[in-house]
C-alpha positions in Angstrom: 10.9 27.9 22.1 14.2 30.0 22.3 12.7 32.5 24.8 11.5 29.6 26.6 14.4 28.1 26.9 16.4 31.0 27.8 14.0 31.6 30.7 12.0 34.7 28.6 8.9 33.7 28.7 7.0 30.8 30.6 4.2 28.2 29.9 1.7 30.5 30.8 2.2 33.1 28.4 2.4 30.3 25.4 -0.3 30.3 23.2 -2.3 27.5 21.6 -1.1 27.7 18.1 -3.8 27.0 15.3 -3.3 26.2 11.6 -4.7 29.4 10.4 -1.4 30.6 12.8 0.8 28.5 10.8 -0.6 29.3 6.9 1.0 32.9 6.5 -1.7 33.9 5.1 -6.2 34.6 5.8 -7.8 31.4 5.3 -9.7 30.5 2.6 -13.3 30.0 3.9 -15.0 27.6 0.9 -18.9 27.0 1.2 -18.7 22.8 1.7 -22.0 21.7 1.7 -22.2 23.7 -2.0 -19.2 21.2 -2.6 -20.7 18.3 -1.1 -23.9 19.2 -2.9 -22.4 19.2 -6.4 -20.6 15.6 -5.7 -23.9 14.1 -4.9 -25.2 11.8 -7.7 -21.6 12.5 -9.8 -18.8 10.9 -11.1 -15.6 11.4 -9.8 -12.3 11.3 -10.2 -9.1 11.5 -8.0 -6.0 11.6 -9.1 -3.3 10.8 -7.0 -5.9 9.1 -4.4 -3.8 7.2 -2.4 -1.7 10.6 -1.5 -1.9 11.7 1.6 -4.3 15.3 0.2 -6.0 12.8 -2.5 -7.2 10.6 0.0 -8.4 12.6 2.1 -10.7 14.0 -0.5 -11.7 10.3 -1.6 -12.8 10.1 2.2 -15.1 13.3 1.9 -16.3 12.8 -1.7 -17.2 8.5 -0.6 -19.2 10.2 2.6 -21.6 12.7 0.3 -23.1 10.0 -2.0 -20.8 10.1 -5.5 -22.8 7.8 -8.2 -19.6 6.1 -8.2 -15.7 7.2 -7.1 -12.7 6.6 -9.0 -9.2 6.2 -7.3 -6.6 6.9 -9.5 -2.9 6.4 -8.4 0.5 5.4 -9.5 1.5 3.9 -6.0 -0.5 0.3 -5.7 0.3 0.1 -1.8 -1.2 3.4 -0.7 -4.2 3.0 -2.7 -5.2 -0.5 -1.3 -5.4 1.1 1.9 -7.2 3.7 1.2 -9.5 1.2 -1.6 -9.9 -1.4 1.5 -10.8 1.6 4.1 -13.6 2.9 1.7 -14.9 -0.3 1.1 -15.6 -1.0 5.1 -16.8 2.2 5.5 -19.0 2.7 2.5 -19.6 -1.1 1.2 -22.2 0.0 -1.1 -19.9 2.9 -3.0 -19.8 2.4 -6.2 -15.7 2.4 -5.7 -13.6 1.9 -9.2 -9.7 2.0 -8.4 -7.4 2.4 -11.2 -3.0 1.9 -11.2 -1.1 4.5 -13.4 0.4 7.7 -13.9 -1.2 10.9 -15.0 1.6 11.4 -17.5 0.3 8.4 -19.4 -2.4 10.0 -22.0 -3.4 7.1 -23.5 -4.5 5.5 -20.4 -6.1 9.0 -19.3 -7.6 9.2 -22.5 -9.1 5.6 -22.1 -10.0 6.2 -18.7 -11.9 9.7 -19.2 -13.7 7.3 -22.4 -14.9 4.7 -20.5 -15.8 6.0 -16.6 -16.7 10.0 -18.3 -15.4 11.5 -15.0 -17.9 14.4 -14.4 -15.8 16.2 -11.6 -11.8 15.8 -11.4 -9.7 16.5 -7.9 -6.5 16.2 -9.7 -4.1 15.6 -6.5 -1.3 13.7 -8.0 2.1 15.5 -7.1 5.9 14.5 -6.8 6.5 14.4 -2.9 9.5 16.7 -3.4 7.9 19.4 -5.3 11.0 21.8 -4.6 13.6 19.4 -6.3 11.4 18.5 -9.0 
């Protein structure tokens, strides 16, 4: 953008930039459908669902037939969205959507008891990474 402004280069020699351009690094090329494959028929969990990563995974693991999706979160508001989304989309997912924080292990422990989670996408985070 400096070069453009300063009359350097023009629109025509811009590129389309890609996110590959923007990772600073190769691209990790994962097999999906083996993914998609091993969620079929499973239980699983998501932490940190109603994120903006977890539910994005919630959307991909409710399209390839889980025997049943869990949505865990600490942030209510998020999660109905995302719980009320699924739900349209998918009405006969087996959908289970749980409040609370990962730091609580008595309530992990409880729900790892009860729902025996057989694959976990732990994406619960702190927004701010760096500060934290």
């Amino acid at each position: 953008m400096y070069q453009f402004v300063l009359g350097q280069v023009s629109i025509s020699q811009m590129k389309d930039v890609s996110v590959e351009d923007l990772l600073g690094r190769e691209p990790i090329n994962a097999d999906r459908e083996e993914v998609f494959d091993d969620i079929n028929g499973k239980v699983v969990l998501v932490t940190g669902g109603g994120g903006s990563i977890g539910s994005e995974l919630c959307r991909q693991i409710a399209a390839h037939d889980p025997k049943q999706l869990i949505i865990f979160d600490i942030y209510e508001n998020d999660t109905y969205a995302v719980q009320l989304e699924l739900k349209e989309k998918y009405p006969k997912l087996d959908l289970v959507v749980l409040i609370g924080s990962v730091r609580d292990s008595r309530k992990m422990f409880r729900l790892f008891e009860t729902y025996r989670p057989q694959i976990v996408y732990h994406a619960a985070a702190h927004k701010h990474v760096p500060l934290m």
